[in-house]
C-alpha positions in Angstrom: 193.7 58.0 167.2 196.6 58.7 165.0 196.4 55.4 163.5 192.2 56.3 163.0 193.0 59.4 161.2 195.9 57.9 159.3 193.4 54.9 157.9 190.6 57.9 157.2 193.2 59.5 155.4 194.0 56.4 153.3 190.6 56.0 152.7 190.4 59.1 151.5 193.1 59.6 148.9 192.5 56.2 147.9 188.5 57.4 146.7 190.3 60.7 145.6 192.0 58.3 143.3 189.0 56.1 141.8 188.6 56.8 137.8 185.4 58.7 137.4 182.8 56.8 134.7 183.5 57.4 131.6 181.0 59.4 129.5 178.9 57.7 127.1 180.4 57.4 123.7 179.3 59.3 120.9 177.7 57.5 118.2 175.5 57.8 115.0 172.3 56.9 116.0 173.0 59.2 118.8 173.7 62.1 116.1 170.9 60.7 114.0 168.0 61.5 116.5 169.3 64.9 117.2 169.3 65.5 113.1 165.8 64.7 113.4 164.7 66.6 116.0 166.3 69.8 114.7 164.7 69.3 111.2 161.7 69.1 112.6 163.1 72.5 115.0 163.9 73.8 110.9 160.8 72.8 109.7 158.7 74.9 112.6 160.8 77.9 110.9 160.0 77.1 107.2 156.5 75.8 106.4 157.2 72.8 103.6 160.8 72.0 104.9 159.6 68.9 105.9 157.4 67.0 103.7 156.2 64.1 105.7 157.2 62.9 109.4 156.1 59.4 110.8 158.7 59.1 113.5 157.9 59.1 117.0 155.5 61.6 118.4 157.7 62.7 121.2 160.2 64.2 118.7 157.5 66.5 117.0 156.3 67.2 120.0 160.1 68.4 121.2 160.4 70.3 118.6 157.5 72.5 118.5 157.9 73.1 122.1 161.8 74.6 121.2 161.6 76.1 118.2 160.1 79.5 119.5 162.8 79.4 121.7 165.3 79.2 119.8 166.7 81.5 116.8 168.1 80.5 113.5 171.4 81.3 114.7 171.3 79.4 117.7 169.9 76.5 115.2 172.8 77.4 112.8 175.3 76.7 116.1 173.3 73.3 116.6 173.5 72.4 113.5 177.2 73.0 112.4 177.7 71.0 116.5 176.2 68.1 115.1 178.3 67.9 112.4 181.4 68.4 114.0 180.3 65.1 116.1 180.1 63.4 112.7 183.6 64.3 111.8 184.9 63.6 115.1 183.6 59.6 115.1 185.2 58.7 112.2 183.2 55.7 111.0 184.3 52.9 109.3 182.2 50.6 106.9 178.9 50.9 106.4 178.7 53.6 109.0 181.3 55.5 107.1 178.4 55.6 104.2 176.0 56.7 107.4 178.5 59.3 108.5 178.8 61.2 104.9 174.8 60.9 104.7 174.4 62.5 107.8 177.4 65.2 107.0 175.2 65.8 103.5 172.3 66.5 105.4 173.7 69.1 108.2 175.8 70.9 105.4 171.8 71.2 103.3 170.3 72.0 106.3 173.0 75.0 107.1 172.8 76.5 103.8 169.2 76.2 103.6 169.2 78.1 107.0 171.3 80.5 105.5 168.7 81.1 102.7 165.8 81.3 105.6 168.1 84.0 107.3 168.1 86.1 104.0 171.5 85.6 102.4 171.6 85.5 98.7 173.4 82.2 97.2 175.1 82.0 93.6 173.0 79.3 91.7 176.5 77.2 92.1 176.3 78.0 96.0 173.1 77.1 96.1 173.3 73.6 94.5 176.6 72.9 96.1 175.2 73.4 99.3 171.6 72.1 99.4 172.6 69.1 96.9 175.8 68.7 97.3 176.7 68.9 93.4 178.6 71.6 91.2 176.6 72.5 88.4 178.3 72.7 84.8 177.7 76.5 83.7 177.5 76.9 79.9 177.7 80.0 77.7 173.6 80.5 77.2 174.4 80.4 73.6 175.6 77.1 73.8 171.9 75.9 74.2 171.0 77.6 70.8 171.4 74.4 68.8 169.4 72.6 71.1 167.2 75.3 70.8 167.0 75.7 66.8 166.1 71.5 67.2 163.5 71.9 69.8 161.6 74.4 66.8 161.6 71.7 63.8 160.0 69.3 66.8 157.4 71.9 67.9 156.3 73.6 64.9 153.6 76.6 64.9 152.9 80.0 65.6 154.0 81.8 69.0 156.7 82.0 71.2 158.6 78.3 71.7 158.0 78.8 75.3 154.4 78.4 74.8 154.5 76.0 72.2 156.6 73.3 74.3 154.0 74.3 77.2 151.0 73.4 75.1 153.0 70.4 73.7 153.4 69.0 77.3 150.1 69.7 78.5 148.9 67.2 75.9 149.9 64.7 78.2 148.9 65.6 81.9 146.4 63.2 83.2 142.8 64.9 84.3 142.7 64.5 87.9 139.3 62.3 87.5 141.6 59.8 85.1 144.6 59.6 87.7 143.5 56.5 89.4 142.6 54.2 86.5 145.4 55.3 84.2 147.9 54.3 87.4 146.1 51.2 88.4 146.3 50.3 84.7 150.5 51.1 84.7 151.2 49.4 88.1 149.6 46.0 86.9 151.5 46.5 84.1 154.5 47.0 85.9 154.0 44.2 87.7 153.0 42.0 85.2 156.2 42.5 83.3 158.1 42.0 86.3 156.7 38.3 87.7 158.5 37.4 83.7 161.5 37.9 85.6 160.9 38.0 89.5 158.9 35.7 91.9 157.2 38.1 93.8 155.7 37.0 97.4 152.0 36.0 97.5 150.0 39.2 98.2 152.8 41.5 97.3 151.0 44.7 97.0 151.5 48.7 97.9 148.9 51.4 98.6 148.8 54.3 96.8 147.8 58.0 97.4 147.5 61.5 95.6 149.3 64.1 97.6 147.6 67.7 97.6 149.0 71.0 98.0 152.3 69.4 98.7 155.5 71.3 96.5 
């Protein structure tokens, strides 16, 4: 018996002592689905934050289903969680371009949720977060050169705000002209670039006019 109990013992300690698995590793495409599914989250919050999805299903699906869950603080906290994943991996190489991409995007995403929430940004804040750029901020009366140029190139009567507006107008395409001026310009295009180019046989792209889209 005491040399039973003494083996059971052994036994024992000796599964006591087995390494548990280790946890799957963290990685960027890991990070990179989660970004997705909480911009989609985002965009349940702010109609127009997303422009155009064509991922898988499931993810929009996931994300409608949570977002009246969940608060734009508690998306805040997911969001500032997934970038402190990015900062933790460290990539190297080309994932080290994915990484900063990524980090870009979760910094844009937290300042634009601090916009949603109601804080006021600077116009420096603003661009620094969202687009990840420090505007140049000139005296306004440095522009008055520009200005004083702008008048000899659109002459007449009224304000030069109007002028340049009606100046600019002359150029919109009517909406019933939109199709054959940009079918003329893209075989143009690609004319000009088969002088240079061999494109594949049947190289082509489809286009389409987006409506009441920002």
């Amino acid at each position: 018996m005491n040399r039973l109990a003494a083996l059971l013992l052994a036994t024992s300690l000796a599964a006591c002592q087995q390494t548990p698995p280790a946890a799957p590793r963290d990685n960027l495409d890991s990070i990179a689905r989660d970004y997705v599914e909480l911009s989609l989250t985002i965009g349940e919050k702010e109609e127009g934050y997303i422009d155009a999805y064509y991922g898988p299903p499931e993810l929009q699906a996931t994300a409608k289903a949570e977002a009246p869950k969940l608060s734009l603080t508690e998306l805040a906290k997911r969001t500032d969680a997934l970038a402190a994943r990015v900062a933790a991996l460290k990539p190297e190489g080309v994932d080290a371009r994915r990484g900063a991409f990524l980090a870009a995007q979760l910094t844009a995403a937290r300042t634009r949720l601090r916009m949603i929430a109601g804080e006021t940004l600077s116009f420096a804040d603003e661009a620094k977060g969202l687009f990840g750029i420090a505007p140049e901020l000139k005296p306004l009366a440095s522009y008055d050169a520009v200005l004083a140029r702008i008048e000899t190139l659109v002459p007449g009567p009224g304000p030069l705000s109007t002028r340049v507006d009606a100046f600019q107008e002359r150029f919109t395409i009517p909406t019933d002209k939109l199709k054959p001026v940009f079918d003329a310009a893209i075989a143009e295009c690609k004319a000009r670039t088969l002088k240079h180019i061999a494109l594949p046989p049947g190289e082509k792209f489809d286009m389409a006019f987006v409506t009441g889209k920002s």
